[in-house]
Structure formats: structure tokens, C-alpha cells
Backbone as numpy.savetxt, mean C-alpha at the origin, in Angstrom:
# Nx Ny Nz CAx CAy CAz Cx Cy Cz
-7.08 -20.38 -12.17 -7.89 -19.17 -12.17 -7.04 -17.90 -12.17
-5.60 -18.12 -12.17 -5.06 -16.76 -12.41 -3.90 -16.79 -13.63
-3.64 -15.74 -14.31 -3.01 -15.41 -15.12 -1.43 -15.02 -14.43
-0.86 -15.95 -14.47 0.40 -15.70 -13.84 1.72 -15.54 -14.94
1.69 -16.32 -16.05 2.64 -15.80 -17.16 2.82 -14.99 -17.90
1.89 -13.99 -17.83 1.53 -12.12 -18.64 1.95 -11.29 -17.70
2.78 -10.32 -17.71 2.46 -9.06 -17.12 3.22 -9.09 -15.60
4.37 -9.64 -15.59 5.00 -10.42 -14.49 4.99 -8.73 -13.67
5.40 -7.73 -14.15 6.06 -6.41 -13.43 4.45 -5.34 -13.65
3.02 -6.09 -13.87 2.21 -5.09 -13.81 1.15 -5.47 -12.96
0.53 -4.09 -12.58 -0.18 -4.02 -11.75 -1.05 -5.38 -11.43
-1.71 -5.48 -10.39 -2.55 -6.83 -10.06 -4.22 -6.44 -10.10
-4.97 -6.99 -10.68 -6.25 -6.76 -10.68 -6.96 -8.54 -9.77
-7.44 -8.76 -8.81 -8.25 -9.29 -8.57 -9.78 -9.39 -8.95
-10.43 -9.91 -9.41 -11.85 -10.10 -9.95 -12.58 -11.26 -9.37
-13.56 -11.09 -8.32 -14.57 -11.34 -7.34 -16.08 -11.32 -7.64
-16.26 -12.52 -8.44 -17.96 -12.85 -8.86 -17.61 -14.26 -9.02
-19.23 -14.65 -8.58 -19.64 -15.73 -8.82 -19.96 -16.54 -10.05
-20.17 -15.54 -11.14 -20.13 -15.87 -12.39 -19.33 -15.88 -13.13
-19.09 -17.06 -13.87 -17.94 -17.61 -14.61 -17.71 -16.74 -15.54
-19.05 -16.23 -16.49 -19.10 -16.03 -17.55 -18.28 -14.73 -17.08
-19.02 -13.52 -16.24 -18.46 -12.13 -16.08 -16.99 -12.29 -15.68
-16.68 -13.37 -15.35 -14.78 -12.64 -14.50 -13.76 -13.23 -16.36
-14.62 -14.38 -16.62 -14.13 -14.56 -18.04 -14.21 -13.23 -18.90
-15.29 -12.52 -18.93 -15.49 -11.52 -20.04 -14.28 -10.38 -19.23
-14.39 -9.50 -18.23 -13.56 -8.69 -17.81 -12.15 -9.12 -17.78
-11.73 -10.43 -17.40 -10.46 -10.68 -17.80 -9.77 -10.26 -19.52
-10.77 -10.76 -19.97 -10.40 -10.82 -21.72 -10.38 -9.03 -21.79
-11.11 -8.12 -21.56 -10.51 -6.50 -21.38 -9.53 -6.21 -20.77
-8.83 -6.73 -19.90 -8.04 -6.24 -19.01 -6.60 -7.07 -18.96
-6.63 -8.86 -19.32 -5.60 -9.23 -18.96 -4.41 -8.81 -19.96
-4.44 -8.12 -21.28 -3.20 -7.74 -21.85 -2.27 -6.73 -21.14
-3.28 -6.02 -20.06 -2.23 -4.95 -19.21 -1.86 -4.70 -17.60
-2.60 -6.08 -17.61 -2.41 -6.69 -16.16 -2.53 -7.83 -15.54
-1.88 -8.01 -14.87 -2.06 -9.21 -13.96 -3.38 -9.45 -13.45
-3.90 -10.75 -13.34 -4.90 -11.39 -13.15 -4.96 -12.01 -11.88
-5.57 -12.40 -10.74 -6.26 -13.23 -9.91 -7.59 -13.49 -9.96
-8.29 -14.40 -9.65 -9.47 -14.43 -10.06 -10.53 -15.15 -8.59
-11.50 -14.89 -8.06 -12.19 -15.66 -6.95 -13.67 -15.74 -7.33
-14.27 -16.91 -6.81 -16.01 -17.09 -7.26 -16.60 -16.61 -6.25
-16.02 -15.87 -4.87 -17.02 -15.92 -4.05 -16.30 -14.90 -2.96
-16.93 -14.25 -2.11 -16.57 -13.03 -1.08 -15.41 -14.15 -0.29
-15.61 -14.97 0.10 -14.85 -15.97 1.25 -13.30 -16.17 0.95
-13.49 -16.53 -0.93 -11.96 -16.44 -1.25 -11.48 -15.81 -1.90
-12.54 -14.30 -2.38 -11.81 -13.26 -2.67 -10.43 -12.75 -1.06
-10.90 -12.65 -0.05 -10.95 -12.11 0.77 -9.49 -13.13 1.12
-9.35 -14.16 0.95 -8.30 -14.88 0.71 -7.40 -14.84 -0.20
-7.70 -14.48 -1.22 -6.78 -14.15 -2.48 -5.94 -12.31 -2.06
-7.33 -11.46 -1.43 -6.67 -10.29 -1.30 -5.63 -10.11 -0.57
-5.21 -11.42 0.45 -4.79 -11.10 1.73 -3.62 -11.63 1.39
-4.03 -12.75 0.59 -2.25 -13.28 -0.75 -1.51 -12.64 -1.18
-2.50 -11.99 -2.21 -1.69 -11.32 -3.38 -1.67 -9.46 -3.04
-2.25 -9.07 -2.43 -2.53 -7.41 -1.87 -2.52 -6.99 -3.21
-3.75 -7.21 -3.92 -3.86 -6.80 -5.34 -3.59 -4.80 -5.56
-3.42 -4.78 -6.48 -3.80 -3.18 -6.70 -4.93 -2.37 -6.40
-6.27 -3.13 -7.16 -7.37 -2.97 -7.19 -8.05 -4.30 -7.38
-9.66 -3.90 -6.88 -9.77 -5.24 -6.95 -11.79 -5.04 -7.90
-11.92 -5.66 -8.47 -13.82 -5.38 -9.15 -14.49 -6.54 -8.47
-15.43 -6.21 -7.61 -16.02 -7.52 -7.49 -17.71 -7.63 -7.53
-18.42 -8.23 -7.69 -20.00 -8.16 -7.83 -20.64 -8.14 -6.09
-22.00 -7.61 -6.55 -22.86 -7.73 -5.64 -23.06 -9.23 -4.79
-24.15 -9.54 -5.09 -24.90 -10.72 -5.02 -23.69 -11.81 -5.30
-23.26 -12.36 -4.45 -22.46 -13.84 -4.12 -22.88 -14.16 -3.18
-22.50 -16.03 -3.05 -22.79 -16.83 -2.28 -21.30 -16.58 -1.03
-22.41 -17.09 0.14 -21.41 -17.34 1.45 -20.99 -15.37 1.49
-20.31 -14.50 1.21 -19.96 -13.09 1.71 -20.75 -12.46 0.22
-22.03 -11.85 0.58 -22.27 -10.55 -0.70 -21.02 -9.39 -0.08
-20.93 -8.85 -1.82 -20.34 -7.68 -2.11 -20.02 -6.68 -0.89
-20.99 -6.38 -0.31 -21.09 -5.40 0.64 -20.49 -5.75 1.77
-20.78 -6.85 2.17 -19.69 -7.46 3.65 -18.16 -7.74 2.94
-18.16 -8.35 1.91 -16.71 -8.32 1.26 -16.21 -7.21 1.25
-16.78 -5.94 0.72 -15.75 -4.58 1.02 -15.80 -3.65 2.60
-16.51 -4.45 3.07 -16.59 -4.42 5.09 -15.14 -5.03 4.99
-14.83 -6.51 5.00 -14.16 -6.91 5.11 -12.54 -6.83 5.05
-12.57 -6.46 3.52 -11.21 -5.35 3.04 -10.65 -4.18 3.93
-12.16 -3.15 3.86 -11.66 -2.18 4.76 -10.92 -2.26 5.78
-11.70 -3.21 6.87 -11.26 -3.09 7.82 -9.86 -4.17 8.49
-9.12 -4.67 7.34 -8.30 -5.61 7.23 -6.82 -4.80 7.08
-6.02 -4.81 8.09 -4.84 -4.26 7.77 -4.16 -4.08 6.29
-4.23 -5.40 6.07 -3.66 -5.98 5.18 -3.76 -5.51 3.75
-5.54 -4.88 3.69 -5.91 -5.09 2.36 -6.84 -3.41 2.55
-6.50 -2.87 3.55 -7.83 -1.45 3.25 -7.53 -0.36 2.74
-6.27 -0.54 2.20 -5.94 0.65 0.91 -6.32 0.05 -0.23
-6.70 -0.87 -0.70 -6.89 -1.27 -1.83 -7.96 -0.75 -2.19
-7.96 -0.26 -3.49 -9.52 0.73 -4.28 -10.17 -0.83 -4.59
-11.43 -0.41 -4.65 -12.64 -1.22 -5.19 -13.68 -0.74 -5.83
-13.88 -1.36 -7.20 -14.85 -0.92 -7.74 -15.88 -2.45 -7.76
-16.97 -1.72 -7.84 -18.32 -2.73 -7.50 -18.85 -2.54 -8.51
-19.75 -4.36 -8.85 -20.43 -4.32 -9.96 -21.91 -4.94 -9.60
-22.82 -4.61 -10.14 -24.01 -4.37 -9.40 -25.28 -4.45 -10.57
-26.21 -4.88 -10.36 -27.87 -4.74 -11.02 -28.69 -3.93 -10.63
-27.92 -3.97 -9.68 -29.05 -2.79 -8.29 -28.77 -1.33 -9.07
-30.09 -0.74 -9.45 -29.49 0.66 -9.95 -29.90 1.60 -9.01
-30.73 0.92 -7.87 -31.26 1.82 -7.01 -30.44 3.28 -6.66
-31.01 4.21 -5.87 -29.97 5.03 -4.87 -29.69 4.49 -3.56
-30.36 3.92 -3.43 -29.93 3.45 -2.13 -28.72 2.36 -1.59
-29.24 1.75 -2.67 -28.05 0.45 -3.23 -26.41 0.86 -3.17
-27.14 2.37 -3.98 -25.47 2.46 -4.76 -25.04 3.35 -3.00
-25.88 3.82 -2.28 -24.94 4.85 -0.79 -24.88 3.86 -0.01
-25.29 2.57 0.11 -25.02 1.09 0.46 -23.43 0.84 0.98
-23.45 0.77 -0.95 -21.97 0.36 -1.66 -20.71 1.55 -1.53
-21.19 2.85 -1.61 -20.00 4.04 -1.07 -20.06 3.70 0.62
-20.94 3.66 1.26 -20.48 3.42 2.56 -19.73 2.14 3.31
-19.77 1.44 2.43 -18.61 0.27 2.68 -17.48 0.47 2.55
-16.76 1.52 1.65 -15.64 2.37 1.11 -15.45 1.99 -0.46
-16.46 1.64 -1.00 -15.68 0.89 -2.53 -15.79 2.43 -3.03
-15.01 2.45 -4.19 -14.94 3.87 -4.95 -15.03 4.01 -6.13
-15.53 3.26 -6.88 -16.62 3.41 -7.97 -17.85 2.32 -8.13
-18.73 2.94 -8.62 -19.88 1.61 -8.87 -20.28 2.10 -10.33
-20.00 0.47 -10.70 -21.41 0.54 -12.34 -22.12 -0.68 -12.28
-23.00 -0.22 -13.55 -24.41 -1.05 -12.54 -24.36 -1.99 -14.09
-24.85 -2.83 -14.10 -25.31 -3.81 -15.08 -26.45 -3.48 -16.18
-26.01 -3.83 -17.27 -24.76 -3.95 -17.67 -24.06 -2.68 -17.91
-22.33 -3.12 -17.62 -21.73 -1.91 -18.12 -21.08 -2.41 -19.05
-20.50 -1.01 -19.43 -19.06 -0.71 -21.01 -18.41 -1.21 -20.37
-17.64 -1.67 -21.36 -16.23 -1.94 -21.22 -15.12 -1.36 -20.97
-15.65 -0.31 -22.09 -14.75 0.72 -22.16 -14.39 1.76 -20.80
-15.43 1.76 -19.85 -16.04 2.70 -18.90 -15.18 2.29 -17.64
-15.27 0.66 -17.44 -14.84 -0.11 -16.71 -13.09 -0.09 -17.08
-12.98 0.42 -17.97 -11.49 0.24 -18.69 -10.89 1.79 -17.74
-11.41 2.58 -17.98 -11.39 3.79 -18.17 -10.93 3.89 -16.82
-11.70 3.37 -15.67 -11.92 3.20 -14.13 -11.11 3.04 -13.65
-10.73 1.80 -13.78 -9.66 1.01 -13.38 -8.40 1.74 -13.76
-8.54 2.25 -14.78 -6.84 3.34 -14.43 -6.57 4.71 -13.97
-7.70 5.20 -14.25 -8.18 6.38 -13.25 -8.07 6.03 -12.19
-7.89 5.24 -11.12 -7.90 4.63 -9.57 -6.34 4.97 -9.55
-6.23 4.03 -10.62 -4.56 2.83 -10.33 -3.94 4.45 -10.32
-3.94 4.97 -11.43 -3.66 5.99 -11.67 -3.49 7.37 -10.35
-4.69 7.37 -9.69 -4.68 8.63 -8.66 -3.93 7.92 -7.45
-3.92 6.68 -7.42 -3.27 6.03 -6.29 -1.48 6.25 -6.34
-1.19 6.04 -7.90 0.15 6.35 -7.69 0.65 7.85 -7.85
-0.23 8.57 -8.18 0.24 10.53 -7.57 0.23 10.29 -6.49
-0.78 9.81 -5.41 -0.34 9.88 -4.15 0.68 9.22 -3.89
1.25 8.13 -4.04 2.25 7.60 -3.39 3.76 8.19 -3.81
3.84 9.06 -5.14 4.78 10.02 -5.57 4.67 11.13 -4.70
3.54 11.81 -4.47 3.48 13.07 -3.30 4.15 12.56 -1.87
3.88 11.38 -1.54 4.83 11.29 -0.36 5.54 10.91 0.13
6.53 9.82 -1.11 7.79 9.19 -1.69 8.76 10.33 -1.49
8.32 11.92 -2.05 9.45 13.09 -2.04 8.85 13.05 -0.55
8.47 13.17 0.14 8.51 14.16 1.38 9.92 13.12 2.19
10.73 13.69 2.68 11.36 13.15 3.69 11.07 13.05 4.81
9.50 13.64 5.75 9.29 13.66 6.67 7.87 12.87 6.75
7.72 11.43 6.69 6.33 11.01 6.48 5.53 11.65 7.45
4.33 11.62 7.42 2.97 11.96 8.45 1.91 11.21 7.96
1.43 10.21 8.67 0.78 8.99 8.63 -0.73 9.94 8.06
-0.90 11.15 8.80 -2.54 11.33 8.55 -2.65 12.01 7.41
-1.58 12.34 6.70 -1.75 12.86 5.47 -1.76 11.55 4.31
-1.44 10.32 4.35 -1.16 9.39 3.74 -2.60 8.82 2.95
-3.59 9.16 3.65 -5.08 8.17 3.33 -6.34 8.51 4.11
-7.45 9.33 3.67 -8.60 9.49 4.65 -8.94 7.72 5.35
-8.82 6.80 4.72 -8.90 5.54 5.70 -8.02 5.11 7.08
-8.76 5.47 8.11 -8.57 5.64 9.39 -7.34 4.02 9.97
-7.81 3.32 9.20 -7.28 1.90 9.35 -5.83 1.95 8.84
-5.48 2.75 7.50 -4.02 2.61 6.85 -3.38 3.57 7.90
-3.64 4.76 8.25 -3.61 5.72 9.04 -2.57 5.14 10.70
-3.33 4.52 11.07 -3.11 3.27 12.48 -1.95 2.32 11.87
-2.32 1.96 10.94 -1.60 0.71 10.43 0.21 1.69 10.47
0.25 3.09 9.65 1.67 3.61 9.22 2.09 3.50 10.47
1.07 4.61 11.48 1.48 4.86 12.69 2.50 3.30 13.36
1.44 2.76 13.36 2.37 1.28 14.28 3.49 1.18 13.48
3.52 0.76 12.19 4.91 0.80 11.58 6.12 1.65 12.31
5.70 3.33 11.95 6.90 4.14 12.20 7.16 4.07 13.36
6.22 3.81 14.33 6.73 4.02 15.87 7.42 2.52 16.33
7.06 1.41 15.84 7.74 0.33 16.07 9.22 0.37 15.73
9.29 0.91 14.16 10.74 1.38 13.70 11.78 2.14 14.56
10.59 3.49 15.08 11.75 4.57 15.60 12.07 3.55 16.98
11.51 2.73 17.60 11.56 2.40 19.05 13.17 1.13 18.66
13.42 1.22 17.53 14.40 0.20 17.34 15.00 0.71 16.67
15.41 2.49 16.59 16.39 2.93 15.94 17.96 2.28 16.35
17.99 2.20 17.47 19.93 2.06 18.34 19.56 0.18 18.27
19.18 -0.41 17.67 19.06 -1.87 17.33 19.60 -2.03 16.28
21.18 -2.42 16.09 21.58 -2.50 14.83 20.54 -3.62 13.93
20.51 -4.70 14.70 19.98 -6.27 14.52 18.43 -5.98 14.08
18.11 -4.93 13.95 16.48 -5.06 13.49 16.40 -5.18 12.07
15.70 -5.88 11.82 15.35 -6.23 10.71 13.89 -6.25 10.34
13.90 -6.43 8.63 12.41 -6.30 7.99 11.22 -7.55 8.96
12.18 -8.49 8.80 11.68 -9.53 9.65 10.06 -9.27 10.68
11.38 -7.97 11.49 10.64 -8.20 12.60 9.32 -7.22 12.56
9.45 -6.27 11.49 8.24 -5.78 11.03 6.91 -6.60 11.14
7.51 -7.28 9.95 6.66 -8.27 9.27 5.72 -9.24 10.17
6.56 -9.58 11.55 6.18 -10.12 12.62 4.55 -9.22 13.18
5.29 -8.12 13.66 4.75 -7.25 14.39 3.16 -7.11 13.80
3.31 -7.06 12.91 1.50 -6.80 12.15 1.36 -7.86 11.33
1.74 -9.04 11.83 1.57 -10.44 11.56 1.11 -10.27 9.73
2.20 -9.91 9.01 2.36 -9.99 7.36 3.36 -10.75 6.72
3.20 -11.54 5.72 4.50 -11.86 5.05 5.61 -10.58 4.93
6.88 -10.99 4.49 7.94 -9.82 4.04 6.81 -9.21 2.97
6.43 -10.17 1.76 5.95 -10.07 0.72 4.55 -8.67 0.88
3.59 -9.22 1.76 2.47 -8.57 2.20 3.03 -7.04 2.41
3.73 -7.06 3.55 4.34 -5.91 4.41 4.47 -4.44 2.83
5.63 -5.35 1.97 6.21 -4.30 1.52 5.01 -3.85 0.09
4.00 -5.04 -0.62 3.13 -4.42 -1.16 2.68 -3.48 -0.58
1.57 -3.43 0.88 1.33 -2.78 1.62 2.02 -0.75 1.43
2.99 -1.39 1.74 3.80 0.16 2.21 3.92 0.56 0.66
4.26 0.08 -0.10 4.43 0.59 -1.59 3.09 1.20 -2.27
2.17 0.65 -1.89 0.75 1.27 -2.37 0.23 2.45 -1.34
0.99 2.34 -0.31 0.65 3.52 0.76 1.77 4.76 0.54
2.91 4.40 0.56 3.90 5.58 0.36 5.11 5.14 -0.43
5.02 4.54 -1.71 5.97 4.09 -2.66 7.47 3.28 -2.05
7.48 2.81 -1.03 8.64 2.61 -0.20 8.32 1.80 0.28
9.32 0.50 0.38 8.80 -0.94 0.82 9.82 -1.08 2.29
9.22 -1.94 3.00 10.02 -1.52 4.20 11.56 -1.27 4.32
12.34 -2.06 3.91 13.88 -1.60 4.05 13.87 0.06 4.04
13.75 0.36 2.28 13.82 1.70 2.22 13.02 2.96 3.22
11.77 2.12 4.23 11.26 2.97 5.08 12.21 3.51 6.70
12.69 1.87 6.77 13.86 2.00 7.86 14.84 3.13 7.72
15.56 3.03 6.58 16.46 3.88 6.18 16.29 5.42 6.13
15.07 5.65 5.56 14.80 6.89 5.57 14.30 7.67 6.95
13.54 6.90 7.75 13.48 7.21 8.84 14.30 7.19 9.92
15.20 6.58 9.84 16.41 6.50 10.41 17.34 7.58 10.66
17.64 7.98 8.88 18.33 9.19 8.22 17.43 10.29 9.07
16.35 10.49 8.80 15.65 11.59 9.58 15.55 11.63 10.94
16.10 10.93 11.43 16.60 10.98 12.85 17.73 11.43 13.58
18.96 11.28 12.26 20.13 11.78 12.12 20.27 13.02 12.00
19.15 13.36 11.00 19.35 15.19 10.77 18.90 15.72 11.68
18.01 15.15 12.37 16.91 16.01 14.06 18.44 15.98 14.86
18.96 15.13 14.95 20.01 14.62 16.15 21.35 15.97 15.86
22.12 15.97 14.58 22.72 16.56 13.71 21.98 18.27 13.96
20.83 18.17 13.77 20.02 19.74 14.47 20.81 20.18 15.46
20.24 19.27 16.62 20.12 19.79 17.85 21.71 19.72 18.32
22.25 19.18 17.32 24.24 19.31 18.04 24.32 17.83 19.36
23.85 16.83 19.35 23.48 16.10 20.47 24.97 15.22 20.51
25.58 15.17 19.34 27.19 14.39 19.48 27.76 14.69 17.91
28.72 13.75 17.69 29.39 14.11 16.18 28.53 13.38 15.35
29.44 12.94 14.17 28.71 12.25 12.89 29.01 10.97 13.64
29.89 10.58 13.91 30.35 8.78 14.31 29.45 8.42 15.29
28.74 9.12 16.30 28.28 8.81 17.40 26.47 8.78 16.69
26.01 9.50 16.46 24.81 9.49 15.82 24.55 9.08 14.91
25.43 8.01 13.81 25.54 7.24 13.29 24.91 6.17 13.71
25.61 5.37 14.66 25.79 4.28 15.77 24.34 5.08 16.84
24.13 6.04 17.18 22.71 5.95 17.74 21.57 5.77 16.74
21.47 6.11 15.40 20.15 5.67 14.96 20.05 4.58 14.15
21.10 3.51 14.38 21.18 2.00 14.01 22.29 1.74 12.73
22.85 2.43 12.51 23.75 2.21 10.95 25.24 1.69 11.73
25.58 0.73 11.26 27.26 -0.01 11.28 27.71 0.62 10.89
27.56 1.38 10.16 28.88 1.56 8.59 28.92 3.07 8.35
29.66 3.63 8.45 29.82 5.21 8.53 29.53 5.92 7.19
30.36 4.84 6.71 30.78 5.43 5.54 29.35 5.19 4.44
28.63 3.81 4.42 27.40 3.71 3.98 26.57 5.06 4.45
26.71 5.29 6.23 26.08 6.17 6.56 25.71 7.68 5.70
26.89 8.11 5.78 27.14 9.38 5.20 26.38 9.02 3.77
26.90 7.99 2.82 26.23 8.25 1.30 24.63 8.28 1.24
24.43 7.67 2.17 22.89 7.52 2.31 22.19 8.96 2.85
23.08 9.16 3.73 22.46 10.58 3.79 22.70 11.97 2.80
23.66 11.81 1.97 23.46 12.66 0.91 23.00 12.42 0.40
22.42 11.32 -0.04 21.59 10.71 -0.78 20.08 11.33 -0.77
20.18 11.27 0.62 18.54 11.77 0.97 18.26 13.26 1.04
19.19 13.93 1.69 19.45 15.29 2.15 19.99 16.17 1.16
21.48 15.92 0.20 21.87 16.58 -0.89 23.08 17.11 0.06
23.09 16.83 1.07 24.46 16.91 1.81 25.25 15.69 2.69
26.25 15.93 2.91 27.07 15.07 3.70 26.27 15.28 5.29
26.71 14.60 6.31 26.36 14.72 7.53 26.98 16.09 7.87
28.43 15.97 7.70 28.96 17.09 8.55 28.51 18.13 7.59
28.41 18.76 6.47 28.09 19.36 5.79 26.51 20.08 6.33
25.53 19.58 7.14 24.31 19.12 7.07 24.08 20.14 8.55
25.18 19.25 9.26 25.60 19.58 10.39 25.91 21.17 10.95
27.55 21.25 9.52 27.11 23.32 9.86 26.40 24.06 9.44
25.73 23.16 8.43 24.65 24.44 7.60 23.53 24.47 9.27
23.41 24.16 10.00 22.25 24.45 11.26 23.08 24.95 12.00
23.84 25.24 12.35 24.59 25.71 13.68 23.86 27.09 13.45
């Protein structure tokens, strides 16, 4: 049920209906420019999402064992999976139906039958506004969790990240690992996760937050470059320093008198 030999480096689309015929027809639009997963039912969509942390995901109303509406309950409120956009597909043309389906968090609905083209259109318009955001706060060097996502859940989720991180800055020995532990995710999970939230998969989150600990430290004059090195977890000095020009556009000590 999934298309795994196309499209190895593109985006992931999951597709969630009970009908054979519809995830067959939307695949045949979509699989030349993306990756495929495919589920018959809310129970193992919800299993597949938690696999693969798709990009986006389309799934129908009316299924057996989880309808539509508890399935994007479900997402939301799932560490794992509640940044993921959802668009819903539906018969229901009601109004009521459709403020149903926005209050679950999905973020587009079309109703039966739709275009193709429309549904085409959607799906990259999402994918699309999802990665301006994650470019808007890829440049910032100073993350802030509440600017990241009006979803209150990704919000909590950064928070625990960064504060778990900073609490293991002077831990040379920390590792992605123990992330991964902490909010009980694969490596794999973890760093989709953070990449669809702020383009940066955990290593590169360590690092940068790290570095920005150096320049606060480096601020305030609190010791030299060698010593605040070795306080915000880096072995290697000399790695140290490139990484921080890297990030900053200066050397440490460089960094250092421009604040005095």
C-alpha cells in the first residue's frame, strides 16, 4: 500500500479512506511528485502517521472503527503528529459539517466530489506555507517556541525539547539519543518532527542552542573562550570557534569584544 521506490527525497503524502477506489484515484494525481503511504481506516492511518510523520496527510470522513473527525482529534493532539496539515474529504456539504471539521484543526476541506486539480493545488499551497515558516525560523538564531505554531501542543512539545537541551548544556555525553528518549520518539520521528517545525533536525538544534548560550555567556564576560566552550558542552575548541562563526559571522573572541 505504499509507494516506496518514487520520490525517495520528496515530500510524504499519507492518504486515509476506506475506499479503495478514492486513495487509488488520488494516488494516480499525486504519486509522480510524492511519496505515498496509504491507510483504509482512522486506526491505521493514525499508525502510519506516527511511522512515517508524513508531510501532509488527506483523509475522508465516514470510516470504519475512527471517522475522520476523531482521526484529526487524534493527530492533533499527538506529539508526534500535530503539526501535520490535513486536508479532509467529505460528502457532507453541510455548514455545520464543514465548522465540525475546522474545529478538529484540519485546514482545508472539499466536499465530494472534488477536482483534481483543486486538490492538486491544496496540497502545495499547505506543503508550501509550511516551508516559509520553517525558513522564517531556520534564520532566527534565537528560537521562541510561541512564535513557531498557533497549535498549543507543538508549542509544549519545542518548549520540552529546548529546556531538556539547555538543562544538559555542561553534559558533554548528551546525545540525540537521549532526546529521542525523553518524548518517547524514534531518532527518525524526533528529527522529522523538528524539521517540519523549525527546519533543523535535532543535532543541528543542540548546536545552535548551545552556540547561543556561548554568545549570552561571551555577553556577560562570565570567563574566556576555552572555559565557555567546555561550559556549554563542546570538546573541541577549535570545532567550537568554526561553528560559531558559522552561526554568528564572527569568531568567539571577535564576538566577545565587539560587546564589551
Amino acid at each position: 500500500m505504499e509507494n516506496n521506490s518514487r520520490n525517495k527525497n520528496s515530500e510524504i503524502i499519507l492518504i486515509v479512506d476506506d475506499n479503495t477506489d478514492v486513495r487509488s484515484y488520488i494516488k494516480e494525481q499525486i504519486e509522480d511528485e510524492y511519496k505515498i503511504f496509504e491507510a483504509s481506516n482512522g486506526e491505521e492511518g493514525i499508525i502510519k502517521a506516527e511511522a512515517e510523520i508524513p508531510d501532509l496527510i488527506i483523509t475522508d470522513v465516514m470510516m470504519p472503527k475512527i471517522d475522520g473527525y476523531q482521526f484529526c482529534k487524534e493527530i492533533r493532539g499527538n506529539n508526534k503528529t500535530s503539526h501535520i496539515p490535513i486536508i479532509m474529504l467529505t460528502a457532507k456539504a453541510a455548514l455545520d459539517d464543514k465548522i465540525e471539521g475546522l474545529e478538529t484543526g484540519i485546514d482545508a476541506y472539499l466536499t465530494k466530489p472534488f477536482s483534481a486539480k483543486e486538490l492538486i493545488v491544496r496540497i502545495k499551497n499547505l506543503i508550501y506555507q509550511r516551508k516559509q515558516l520553517r525558513k522564517k525560523f531556520s534564520k532566527s538564531t534565537i528560537l521562541k517556541p510561541s512564535e513557531i505554531t498557533e497549535i498549543s501542543v507543538d508549542q509544549k512539545f519545542l518548549e520540552n525539547v529546548i529546556k531538556f537541551i539547555e538543562y544538559n548544556f555542561d553534559n558533554e555525553n548528551f546525545t540525540i539519543e537521549d532526546i529521542a528518549s525523553k518524548v518517547n520518539m524514534s531518532i527518525s520521528q524526533l528529527n522529522r518532527k523538528l524539521n517540519a517545525l523549525i527546519d533543523q533536525p535535532a543535532g543541528q538544534l543542540i548546536r545552535s542552542l548551545r552556540l547561543q548560550r556561548a554568545a549570552d555567556l561571551l555577553k556577560q564576560n562570565v570567563g574566556n573562550v576555552a572555559e565557555i566552550c567546555y561550559m556549554v558542552g563542546f570538546n573541541d575548541q577549535a570545532y567550537f570557534s568554526r561553528s560559531f562563526k558559522k552561526q554568528f559571522g564572527f569568531s568567539p573572541s571577535e564576538y566577545k569584544k565587539s560587546t564589551v
